[in-house]
C-alpha positions, 0 to 999 in steps of 0.5 A, spaced: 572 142 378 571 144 370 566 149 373 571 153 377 576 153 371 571 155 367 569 162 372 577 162 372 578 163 364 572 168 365 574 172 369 569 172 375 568 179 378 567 179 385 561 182 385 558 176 380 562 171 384 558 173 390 551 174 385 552 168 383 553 164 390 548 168 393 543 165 387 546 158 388 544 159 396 538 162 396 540 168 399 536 174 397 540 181 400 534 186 403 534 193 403 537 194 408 543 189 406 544 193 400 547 199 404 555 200 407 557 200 414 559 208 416 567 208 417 565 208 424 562 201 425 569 198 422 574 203 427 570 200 432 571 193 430 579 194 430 579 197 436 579 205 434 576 210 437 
């Protein structure tokens, strides 16, 4: 608990709260991972052609 208020106080980014959940894991993201999907695969999902 005193870790979460801690990171509050702080200010954690998204991006280091996702760093640092991945490094606590072992998750390592590939090159590939590192890339964004093209807006299409998103309207896809949503139903939008």
């Amino acid at each position: 608990m005193q870790e979460a208020l801690q990171r509050r106080r702080s200010r954690e980014t998204p991006l280091e709260t996702a760093a640092r959940l991945r490094a606590e894991l072992g998750i390592e993201l590939r090159g590939q991972a590192r890339n964004t999907l093209p807006p299409s695969v998103y309207d896809e999902l949503s139903g939008e052609d």
